[in-house]
N, C-alpha and C positions, 0 to 999 in steps of 0.2 A: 625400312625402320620407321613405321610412321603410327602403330596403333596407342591408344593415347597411352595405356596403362607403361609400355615399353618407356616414351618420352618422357613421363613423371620420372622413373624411374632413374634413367640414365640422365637429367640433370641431379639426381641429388647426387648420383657415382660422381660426375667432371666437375658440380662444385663444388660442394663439399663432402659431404661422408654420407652415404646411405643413411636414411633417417629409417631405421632398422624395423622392423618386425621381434620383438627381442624382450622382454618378458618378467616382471615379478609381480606375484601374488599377495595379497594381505586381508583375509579374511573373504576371498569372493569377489573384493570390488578397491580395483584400482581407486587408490586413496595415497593420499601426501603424506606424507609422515615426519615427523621430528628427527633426525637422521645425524648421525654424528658421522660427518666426514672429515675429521681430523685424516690427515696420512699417516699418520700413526696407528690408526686402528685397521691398515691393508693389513692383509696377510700377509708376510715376506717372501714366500714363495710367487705369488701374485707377480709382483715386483719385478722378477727375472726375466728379461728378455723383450718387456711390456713400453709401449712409449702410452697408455693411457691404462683404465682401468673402470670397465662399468660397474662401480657402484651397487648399484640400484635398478632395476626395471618392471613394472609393472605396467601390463596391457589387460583391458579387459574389454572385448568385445561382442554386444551382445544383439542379433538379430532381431529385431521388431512386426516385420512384414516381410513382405514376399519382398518387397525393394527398396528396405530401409535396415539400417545397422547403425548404430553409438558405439565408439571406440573411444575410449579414456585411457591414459597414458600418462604414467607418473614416471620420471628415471634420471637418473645423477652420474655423470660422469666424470674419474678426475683428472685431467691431461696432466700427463708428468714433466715433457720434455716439448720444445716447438715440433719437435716429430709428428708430435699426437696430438698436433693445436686442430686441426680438421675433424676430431672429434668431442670438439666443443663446440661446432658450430653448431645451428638447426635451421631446415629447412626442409617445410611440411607440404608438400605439393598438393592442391586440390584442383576441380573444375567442376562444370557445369550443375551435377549432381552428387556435389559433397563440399561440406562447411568446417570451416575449423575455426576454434573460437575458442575461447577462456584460457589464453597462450601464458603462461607465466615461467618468469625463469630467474633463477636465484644466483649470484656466484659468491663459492665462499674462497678463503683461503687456505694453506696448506695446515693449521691448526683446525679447521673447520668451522671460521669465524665467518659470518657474514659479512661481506663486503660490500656488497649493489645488488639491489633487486632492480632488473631490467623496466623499464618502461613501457607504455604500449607507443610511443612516438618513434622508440627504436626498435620496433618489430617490422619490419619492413613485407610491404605487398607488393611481388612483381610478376611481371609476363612471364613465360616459360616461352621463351621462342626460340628460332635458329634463322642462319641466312636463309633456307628452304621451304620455311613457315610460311604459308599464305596466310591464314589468318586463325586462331585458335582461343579457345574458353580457358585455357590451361594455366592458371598461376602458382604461386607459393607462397608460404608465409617463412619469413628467412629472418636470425639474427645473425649478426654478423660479431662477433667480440671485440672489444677492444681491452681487453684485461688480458695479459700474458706473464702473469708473476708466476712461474714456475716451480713446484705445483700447485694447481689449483682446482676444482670442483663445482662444475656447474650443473643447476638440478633443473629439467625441462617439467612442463606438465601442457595438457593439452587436450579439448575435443574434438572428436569427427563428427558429423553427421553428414551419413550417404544415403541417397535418392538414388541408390544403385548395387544391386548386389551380382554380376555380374565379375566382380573380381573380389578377392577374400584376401586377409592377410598370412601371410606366411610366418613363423617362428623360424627366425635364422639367431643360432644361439652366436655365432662370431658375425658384427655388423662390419668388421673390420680384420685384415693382418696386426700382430704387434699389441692387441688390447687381450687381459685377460676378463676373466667374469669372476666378480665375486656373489650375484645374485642377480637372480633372473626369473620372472614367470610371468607368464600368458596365463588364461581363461577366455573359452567358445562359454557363449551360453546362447544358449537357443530356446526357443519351446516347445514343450509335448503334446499339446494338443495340435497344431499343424505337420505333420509329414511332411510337409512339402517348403518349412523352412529350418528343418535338419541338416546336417554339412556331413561331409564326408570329410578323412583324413588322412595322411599319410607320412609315416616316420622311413627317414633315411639312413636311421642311427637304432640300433635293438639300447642302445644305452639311455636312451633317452622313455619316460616314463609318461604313459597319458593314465591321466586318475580321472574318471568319468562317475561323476555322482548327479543324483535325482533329487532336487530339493524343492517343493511349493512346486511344480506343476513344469519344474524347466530340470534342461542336462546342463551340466556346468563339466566343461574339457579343460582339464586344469596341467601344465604344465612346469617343471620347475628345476634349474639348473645350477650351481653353486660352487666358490672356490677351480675356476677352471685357469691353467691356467693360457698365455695369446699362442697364437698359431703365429709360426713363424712364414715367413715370406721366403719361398724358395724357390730355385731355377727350375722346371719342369714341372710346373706343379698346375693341375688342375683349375675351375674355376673354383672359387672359396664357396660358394654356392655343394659344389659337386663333393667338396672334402670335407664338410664341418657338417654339424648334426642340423637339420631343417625338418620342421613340421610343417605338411603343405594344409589347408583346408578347403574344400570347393561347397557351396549350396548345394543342396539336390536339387532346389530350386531355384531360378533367380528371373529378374526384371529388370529392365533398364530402357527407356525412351519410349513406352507403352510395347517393347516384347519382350515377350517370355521365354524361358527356356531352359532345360537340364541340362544337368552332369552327371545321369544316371550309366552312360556311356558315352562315347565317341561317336556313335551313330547319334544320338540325342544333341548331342552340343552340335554338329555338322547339323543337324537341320534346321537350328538358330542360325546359325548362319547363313543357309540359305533363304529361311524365313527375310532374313534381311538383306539379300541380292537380288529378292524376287523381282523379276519385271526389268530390272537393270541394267541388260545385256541386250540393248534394242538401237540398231545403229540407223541414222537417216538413210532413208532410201537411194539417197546417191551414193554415198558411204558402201552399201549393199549392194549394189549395181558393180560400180567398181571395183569390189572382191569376188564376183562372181565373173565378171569379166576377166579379169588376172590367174586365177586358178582354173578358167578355160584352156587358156596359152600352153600351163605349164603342166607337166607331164606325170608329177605325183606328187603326193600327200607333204613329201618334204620339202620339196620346191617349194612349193604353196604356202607352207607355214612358214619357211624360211624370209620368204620374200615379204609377208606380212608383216615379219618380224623388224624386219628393215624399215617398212613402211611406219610402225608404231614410232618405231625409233629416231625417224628422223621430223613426223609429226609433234609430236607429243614432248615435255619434259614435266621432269618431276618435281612437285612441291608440296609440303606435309598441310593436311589438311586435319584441325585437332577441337573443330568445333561440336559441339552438342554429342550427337549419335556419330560426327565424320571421322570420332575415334576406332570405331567399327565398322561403319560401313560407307559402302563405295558410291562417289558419283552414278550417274548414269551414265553411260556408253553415251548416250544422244551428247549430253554436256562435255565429256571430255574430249569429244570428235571436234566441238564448235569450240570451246573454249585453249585445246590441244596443251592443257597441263592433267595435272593430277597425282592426289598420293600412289603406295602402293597397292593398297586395295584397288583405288577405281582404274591405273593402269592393267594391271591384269586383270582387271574384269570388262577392261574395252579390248584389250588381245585375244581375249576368252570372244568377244562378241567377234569376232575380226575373224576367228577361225570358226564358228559354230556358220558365217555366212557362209563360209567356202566347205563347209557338210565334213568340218573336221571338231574331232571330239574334244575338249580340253577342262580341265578342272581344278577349280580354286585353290587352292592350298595353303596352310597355314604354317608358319615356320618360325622355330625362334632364332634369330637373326645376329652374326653378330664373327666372328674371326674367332674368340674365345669365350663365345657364351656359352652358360652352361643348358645339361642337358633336359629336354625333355622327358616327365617321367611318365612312358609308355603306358605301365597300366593304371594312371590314376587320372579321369579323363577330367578337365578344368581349363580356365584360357592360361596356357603356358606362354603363349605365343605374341610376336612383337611385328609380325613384317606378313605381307602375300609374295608367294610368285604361282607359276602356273603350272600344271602340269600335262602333259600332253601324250597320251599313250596310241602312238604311232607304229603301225605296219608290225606290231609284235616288240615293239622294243619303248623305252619311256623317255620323252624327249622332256628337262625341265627349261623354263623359262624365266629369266630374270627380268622384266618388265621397267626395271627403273631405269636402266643406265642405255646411256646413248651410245656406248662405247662398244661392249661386248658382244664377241658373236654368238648367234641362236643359238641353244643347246649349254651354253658354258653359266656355271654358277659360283664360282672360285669358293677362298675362304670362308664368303660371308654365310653361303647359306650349305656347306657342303655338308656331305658326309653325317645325317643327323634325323633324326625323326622329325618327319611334318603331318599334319592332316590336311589328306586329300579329303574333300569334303563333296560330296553326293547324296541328295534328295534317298534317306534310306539305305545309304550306302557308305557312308564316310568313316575311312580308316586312317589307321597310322602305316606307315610307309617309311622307309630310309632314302634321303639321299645318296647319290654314290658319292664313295669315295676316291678323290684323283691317286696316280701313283706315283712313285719319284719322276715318271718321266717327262712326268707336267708339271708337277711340280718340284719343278729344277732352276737353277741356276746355273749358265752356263757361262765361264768367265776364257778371252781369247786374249793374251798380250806377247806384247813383241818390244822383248828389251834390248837396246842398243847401249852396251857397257864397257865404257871407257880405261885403259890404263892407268889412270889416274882415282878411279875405283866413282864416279859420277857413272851415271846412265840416263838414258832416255826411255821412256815407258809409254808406250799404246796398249792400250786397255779398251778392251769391246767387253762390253756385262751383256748376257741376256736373260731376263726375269720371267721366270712363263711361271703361270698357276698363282700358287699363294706368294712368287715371288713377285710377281705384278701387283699383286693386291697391295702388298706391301710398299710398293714403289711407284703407286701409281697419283701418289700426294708429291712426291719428287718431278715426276712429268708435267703436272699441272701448276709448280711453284713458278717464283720469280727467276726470274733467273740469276740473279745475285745469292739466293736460296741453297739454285740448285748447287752452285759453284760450293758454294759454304758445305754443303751435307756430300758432295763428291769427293772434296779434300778431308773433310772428317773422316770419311772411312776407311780412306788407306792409313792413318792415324803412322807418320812419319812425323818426325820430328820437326823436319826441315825439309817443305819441299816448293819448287815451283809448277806453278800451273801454266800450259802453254794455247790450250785448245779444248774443248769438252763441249758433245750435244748429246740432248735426249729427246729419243724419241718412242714413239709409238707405232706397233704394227698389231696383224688378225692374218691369223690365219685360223686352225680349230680353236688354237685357245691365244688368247691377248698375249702381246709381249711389251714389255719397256727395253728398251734397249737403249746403253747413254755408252758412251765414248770418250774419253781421257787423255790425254799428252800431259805427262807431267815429266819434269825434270827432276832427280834426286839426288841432291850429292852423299858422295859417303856410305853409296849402298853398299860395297864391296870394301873387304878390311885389307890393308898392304901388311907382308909381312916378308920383307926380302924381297924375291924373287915371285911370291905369290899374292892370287887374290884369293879372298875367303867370303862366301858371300852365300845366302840363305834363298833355295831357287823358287821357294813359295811366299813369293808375296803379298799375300793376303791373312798370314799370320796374325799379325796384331788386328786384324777387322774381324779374325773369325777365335779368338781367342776362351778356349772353354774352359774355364777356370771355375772349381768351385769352393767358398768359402767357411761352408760347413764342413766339419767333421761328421758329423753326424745327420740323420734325417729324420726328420717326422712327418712328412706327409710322404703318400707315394711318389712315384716318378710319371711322367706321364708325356708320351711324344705324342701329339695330335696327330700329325701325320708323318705320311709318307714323304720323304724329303731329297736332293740330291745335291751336289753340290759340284759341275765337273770343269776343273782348269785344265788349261795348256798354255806353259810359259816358255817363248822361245827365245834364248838370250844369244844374239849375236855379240860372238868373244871379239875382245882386243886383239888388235893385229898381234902378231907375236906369241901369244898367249895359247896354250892346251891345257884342255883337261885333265888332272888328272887322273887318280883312281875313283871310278866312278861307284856309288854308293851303290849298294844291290836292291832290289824289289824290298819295300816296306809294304808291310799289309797288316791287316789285324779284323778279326771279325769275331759280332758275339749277336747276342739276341738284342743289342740297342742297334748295330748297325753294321756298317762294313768298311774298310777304308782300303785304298793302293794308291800307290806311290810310284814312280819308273823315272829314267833317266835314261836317254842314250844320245849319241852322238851323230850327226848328221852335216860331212863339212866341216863348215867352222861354226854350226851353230847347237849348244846343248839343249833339249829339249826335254822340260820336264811336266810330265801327265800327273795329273791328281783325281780319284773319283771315291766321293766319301757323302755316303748312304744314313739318313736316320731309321729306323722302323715305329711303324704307328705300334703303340703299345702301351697300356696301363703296368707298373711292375711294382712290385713290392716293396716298402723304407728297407726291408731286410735285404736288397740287393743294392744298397746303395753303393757300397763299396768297390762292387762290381762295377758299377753304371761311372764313377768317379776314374775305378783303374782303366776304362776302354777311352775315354774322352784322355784320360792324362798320356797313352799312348800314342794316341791321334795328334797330341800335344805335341808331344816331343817329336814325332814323325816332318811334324809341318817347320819344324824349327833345324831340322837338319840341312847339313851345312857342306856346299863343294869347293873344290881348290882345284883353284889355273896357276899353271907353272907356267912361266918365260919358256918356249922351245929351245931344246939343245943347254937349259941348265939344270 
């Protein structure tokens, strides 16, 4: 995750609110206006369900050169509740090759009275960095509010100037969940006499309308949305990206850092790219002696790359590099060999140099990066993308490479980059391509415990978790916490009322694919209910941590399982002395097109043993089954929440 455009980006998502692509028109040219934003003049529909409300928005952005653009941006938004105080914030991110400047910003009050015009003293100039940053051009311009009179109305305005047209703005008509739109419009304007800085475009919504007029010698791409009202925030739902209306735009031509290059295709954009790795992939001579001695030894193509791969990994670590053009392109192999850090560009472009010495093939590739980023749009060729890895097409079959991490073994790419279009990129050759996708078998959860439960209805509980696939990715900020942390987030999950903690490690293994694995002793009093002569007690313990509850009635956005998922327990309760089973509960199961679930019980001794294996299915489905998707989870529900009974022997 290191390309600069991605990093802009994802600070404005973790600090405050996407500073949006998002739109209104007023005659051609983004202009300030006299604006009555009294709350009283919302539509009341607006209103329902909304913690803010955009106002107002106008963008107008209009191409000058082959590598220069002015962006103007006028737009008011009115936070109604502290919910929707993050979209009163602003923060304009710029670098090397782009200026922002004539920042003003207005707040009124809930009558639409003016209250404070911002100052330039509190517009604040700061670094864009991370702990990973080595060093980068990358800033923003940020206000921060200190007015929270609820509701209120703040109006931004603002210019770009870029020295870079390599990336273009996008129209995403929701910047946010929870906000509706009462007006909105974008404007492209380009010119006519160059072809070559014309833009391409691309609607993801048939609802949304492009009005393309010819005036004085330019196209003007006019935009425009109104009275909409917020997308709610639900459980299975897509990126907001993937489910809300977006207009994409790309150059047909563009410039950044003296090179050039198209988006006339995928093959066209792949050879900017290589344009700027050329030469790159050049390792010192002893560097090259030493891989050619190595894949002597070993006996094929996979050994070879494997062992490289080791090699990279224990050489090298990863640090974002976000200076000038080092948003795009890669160290040199020579420098990242001497100095053994680098982003992910010049990592996988010195793995790349690493296997081309040992006469194996491998190729760049582009990805947009991310657990729940959204998706790449296949035929509409532009830079989508935020991250490299590698790719390697081996003996007939495609090995991919994740170059950043020190961790993982060769071949495995987990959440972050799976299952997704990337471009392989080749001198004349560069395509799109998918990731694979894991299946529940990888990506599972396998939970092992062993309860010891008392007559007095107290037990004793060992718990082995194993994390494989997306459940390691998951857990793999838990392996690396404090330990005081891990303790905290270990007891959180069994989410007991009252419990003691006796014993707990985590740790880490490899084998195909990474595991976390942590281990548990906890004490519980009260797990088991007395009722006479009986205990009553519920034999899946992990009920409340896996709890599917939904709070909607209703849906508006699709449903959407990313993936393939698993889930498999085995709880083995060693009974109280004296104590039998009684009538054992029969095979629970249930299956549909979201998933699968079973359930068992049987007796063993003196010990009852109960299996659990419960399946999600990767699938996009329709609001119109939600009912459907609600009654398979609320049976899964009730299944997990059933309940067995030990009699005292002989009463």
């Amino acid at each position: 995750m290191c390309l600069k455009y991605y990093n802009m980006n994802r600070f404005i998502q973790i600090t405050f609110v996407l500073l949006l692509s998002v739109f209104q028109f007023s005659g051609l040219q983004a202009a300030k206006s006299k604006r009555d934003y009294s709350i009283k003049k919302i539509p009341p529909q607006l209103l329902v369900n909304a913690n803010s409300v955009m106002r107002y928005y106008n963008e107008t952005v209009e191409r000058t050169s082959l590598k220069s653009s002015i962006k103007k941006v006028v737009y008011a938004v009115t936070v109604l509740n502290a919910a929707g105080k993050q979209s009163g914030y602003f923060a304009q991110p710029y670098f090397k090759y782009s200026h922002v400047g004539n920042i003003s910003a207005t707040i009124f009050d809930a009558k639409g009275k003016k209250v404070k015009k911002v100052t330039t003293d509190e517009i604040m100039d700061i670094a864009i960095e991370s702990a990973v940053t080595l060093y980068s051009d990358s800033r923003a311009k940020v206000i921060s509010l200190d007015y929270f009179n609820y509701p209120f109305t703040v109006e931004y305005s603002f210019n770009i100037s870029s020295k870079s047209s390599l990336n273009m703005d996008r129209w995403q008509v929701y910047p946010t969940v929870n906000m509706s739109i009462e007006q909105e419009d974008f404007t492209m304007i380009t010119p006519e006499d160059d072809p070559g800085l014309g833009v391409y475009y691309y609607l993801n919504d048939t609802s949304l309308k492009l009005d393309i007029k010819h005036l004085e010698g330019k196209t003007y791409y006019h935009l425009h949305v109104e009275n909409l009202p917020p997308v709610r925030s639900e459980k299975f739902s897509k990126n907001l990206t993937d489910r809300t209306p977006v207009v994409r735009f790309a150059p047909v031509s563009f410039s950044v850092g003296g090179f050039t290059g198209s988006y006339k295709s995928w093959v066209d954009y792949g050879n900017f790219i290589c344009d700027l790795n050329e030469g790159r992939a050049v390792l010192p001579k002893q560097t090259e002696q030493m891989v050619k001695a190595l894949s002597a030894r070993l006996k094929d193509d996979r050994e070879v790359m494997d062992s490289l791969y080791k090699f990279m990994q224990d050489k090298v670590r990863y640090v974002s590099v976000q200076k000038g053009l080092g948003g795009w392109q890669p160290f040199e192999a020579k420098m990242v060999d001497k100095l053994s850090y680098g982003d992910c560009k010049a990592l996988t472009n010195y793995m790349k140099s690493l296997l081309l010495a040992a006469n194996i093939d491998a190729k760049y590739t582009l990805v947009r990066a991310g657990q729940n980023a959204s998706g790449v749009v296949a035929d509409f060729p532009s830079n989508q993308f935020n991250h490299a890895i590698l790719c390697v097409p081996l003996n007939g079959d495609t090995v991919w490479l994740e170059c950043t991490s020190q961790h993982i073994p060769s071949g495995y790419l987990g959440s972050f980059t799976d299952d997704r279009y990337v471009l392989v990129v080749e001198k004349d050759g560069s395509k799109i391509v998918r990731t694979p996708a894991e299946d529940e078998n990888i990506n599972t959860k396998i939970r092992v415990a062993e309860v010891t439960l008392n007559t007095d209805g107290n037990c004793v509980v060992d718990v082995k978790t194993h994390n494989r696939g997306i459940f390691y990715d998951k857990n793999y900020k838990l392996y690396s916490d404090t330990h005081a942390r891990q303790k905290k987030a270990l007891l959180d999950r069994l989410r007991f009322s009252t419990v003691s903690l006796k014993d707990f490690t985590v740790s880490e293994s490899f084998d195909s694919v990474p595991e976390i694995l942590y281990r548990i002793q906890v004490e519980i009093p009260r797990y088991a209910t007395h009722s006479g002569n009986r205990l009553f007690f519920a034999p899946f313990l992990f009920s409340k941590e896996e709890n599917y509850k939904f709070k909607q009635k209703e849906r508006q956005n699709d449903i959407s399982i990313r993936r393939n998922v698993s889930y498999n327990d085995t709880v083995v309760f060693h009974l109280p002395e004296g104590y039998i089973a009684g009538k054992l509960t029969p095979l629970k199961s249930c299956s549909s097109k979201f998933g699968t679930y079973s359930a068992t019980f049987r007796i063993e001794k003196n010990d009852l043993i109960y299996t659990r294996r419960f399946v999600m299915y990767k699938g996009t489905f329709p609001a119109s089954e939600y009912h459907d998707f609600v009654a398979f989870f609320n049976k899964v529900r009730k299944y997990d929440q059933t309940k067995v009974v030990l009699m005292k022997a002989g009463k």
